[in-house]
Residue, then its C-alpha position, 0 to 999 in steps of 0.5 A: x233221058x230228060x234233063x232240065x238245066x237251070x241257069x239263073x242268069x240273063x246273061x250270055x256270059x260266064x258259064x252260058x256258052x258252056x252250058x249250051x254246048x253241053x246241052x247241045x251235046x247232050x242233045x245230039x246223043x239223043x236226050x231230051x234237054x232244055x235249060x232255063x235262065x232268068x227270065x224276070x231281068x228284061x233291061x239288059x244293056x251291059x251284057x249279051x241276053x241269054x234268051x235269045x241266044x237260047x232260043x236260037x239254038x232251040x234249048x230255052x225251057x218254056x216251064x214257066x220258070x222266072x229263075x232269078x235272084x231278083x224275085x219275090x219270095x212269092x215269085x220263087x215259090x211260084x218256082x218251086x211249085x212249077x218245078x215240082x211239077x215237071x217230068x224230068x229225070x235230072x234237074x242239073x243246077x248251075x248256080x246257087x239259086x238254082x240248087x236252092x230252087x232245086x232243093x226244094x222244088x225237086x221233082x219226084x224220081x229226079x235226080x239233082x246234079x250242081x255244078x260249081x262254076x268257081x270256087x267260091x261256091x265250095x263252102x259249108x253251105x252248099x246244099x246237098x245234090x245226087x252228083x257234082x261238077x267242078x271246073x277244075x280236076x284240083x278242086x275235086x277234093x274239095x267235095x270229098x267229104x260229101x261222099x257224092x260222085x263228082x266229076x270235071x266239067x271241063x271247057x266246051x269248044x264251039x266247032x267254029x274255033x279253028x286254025x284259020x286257012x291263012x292267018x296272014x290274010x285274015x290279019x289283013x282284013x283286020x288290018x293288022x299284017x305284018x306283027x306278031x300278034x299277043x291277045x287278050x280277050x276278056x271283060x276290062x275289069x280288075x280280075x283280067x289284070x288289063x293293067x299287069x298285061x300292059x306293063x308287061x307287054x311295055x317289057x315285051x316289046x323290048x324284045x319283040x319289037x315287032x309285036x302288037x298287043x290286041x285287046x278285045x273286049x269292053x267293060x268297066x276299066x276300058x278307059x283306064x286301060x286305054x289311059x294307061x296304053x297311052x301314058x306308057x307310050x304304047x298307043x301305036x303298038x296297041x290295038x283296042x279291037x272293042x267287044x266282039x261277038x260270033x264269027x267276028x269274035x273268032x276272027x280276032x282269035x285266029x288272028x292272034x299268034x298268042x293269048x295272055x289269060x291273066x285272070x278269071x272272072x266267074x267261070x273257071x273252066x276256062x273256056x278262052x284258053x281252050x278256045x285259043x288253043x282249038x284256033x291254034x294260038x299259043x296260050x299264057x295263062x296264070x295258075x287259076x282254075x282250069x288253065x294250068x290244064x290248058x296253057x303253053x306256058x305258065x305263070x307262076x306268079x302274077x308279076x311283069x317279069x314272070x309274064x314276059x318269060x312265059x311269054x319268051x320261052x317259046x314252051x308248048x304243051x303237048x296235051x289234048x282236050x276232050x271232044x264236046x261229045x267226049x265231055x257230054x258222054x262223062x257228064x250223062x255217066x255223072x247222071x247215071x251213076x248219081x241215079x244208082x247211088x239213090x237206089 
């Protein structure tokens, strides 16, 4: 099967890493994959680049799709007609700017599959696809008046994310032995609740004396964080550990005892918590997206008290989560059955 998976976007953030997991999977199972990203958006300094990421891993398209929300209508028309060309048998769209290009660009014979990363995307508006993914088993009914078969597209997990070989010396090299560990990993913006995560852990600590809060990640509200960490007397219990990327972000991970997913930012699968739980760390997480199906212990409601008791109660759950290769098998049968739905 060939398929082509379009990405509008420069960044190697959101949905990125799972779109190359998956197309790495699909891959393995002896398919013909590619993904194209946006290709126009060269000054990046906010964010990771996506295409050098991608063309490490041998999956970045070289079809002469420039793909981004940025371009000219006569750019996009450049698009569609690139598109139209090309022989593959599945255009699987990411993003709403790739359905539209999807839409109209289509290949002959291909089959158009769009994948709804969060939950804004489910509106009237959303064109027509053979098949779609949701992040989330709760949103699937949300596509059933379209009468389209739809599946779960569910977190990826990079093998590196592992139960560490010794924790307690890994925290030494981080300089951090002797605590227990609650993380946060996400960008510093409002969406993460950075600021409901301080306050809580100012209530935690009451506690849990000897627990330490690491916070890994960079972004608009980090100063503001740090400002806060600060005013509420909580600067030697706190570690500001900055952005980390590959084998150094995962140290970080396994080093943690537990992990507070207090919100989501554009993807909805989840992928933090599923990678916390691949590292063995503990997961409390809010009721958002795909992190019901993934927490040790819920939130019920985004408030202080309600964080300190999931994080007291000492719950774990005892489901599993699908192998990369498990996920990429349901998602090609997602392509099958949208092939013989056009038949």
């Amino acid at each position: 099967m060939r398929i082509l998976h379009l990405l509008a976007s420069p960044f190697w953030s959101g949905p990125a890493e799972n779109v190359a997991l998956l197309a790495m999977s699909q891959r393995a199972l002896g398919h013909e994959v590619t993904v194209a990203v946006d290709r126009k958006r060269r000054d990046i300094t906010a964010e990771e680049p996506a295409v050098p990421r991608f063309q490490a891993l041998g999956l970045l398209d070289e079809g002469g799709l420039a793909l981004s929300v940025k371009s000219p209508p006569w750019e996009i028309w450049g698009d569609l007609r690139a598109l139209r060309r090309r022989q593959v048998d599945v255009v699987h769209a990411h993003f709403t700017h790739d359905h539209l290009v999807a839409r109209w660009g289509m290949p002959k014979d291909a089959v158009r599959i769009r994948s709804i990363h969060a939950p804004r995307s489910l509106r009237r508006s959303l064109p027509e696809a053979s098949a779609y993914t949701v992040p989330a088993s709760h949103l699937q009914a949300k596509l059933e008046a379209r009468k389209r078969p739809v599946q779960v597209l569910p977190a990826l997990v990079d093998p590196r994310f592992e139960p560490p070989v010794d924790r307690e010396a890994l925290r030494r090299t981080l300089g951090l032995q002797g605590t227990y560990l609650v993380g946060m990993i996400s960008t510093f913006q409002q969406s993460r609740r950075h600021a409901l995560g301080v306050e809580a852990f100012a209530a935690f600590i009451q506690q849990r004396p000897e627990a330490r809060l690491v916070l890994v990640g960079d972004g608009a509200l980090l100063e503001a964080t740090r400002a806060r960490v600060a005013e509420r007397g909580l600067t030697g219990s706190v570690t500001f550990a900055g952005y980390q990327q590959g084998a150094d972000f995962t140290k970080w991970l396994q080093a943690l005892d537990e992990v507070w997913i207090l919100g989501l930012g554009n993807d909805w699968s989840a992928r933090a918590a599923a990678q916390a739980r691949a590292c063995g760390v503990r997961v409390v997480a809010v009721k958002e997206g795909a992190l019901p199906e993934l927490a040790d212990a819920q939130v019920e409601v985004p408030t202080v008290e309600a964080v300190v008791a999931s994080a007291l109660s000492g719950a774990r759950a005892s489901t599993g989560h699908p192998t990369n290769e498990r996920i990429a098998k349901d998602i090609l049968a997602l392509y099958e059955r949208a092939a013989e739905s056009r038949r």
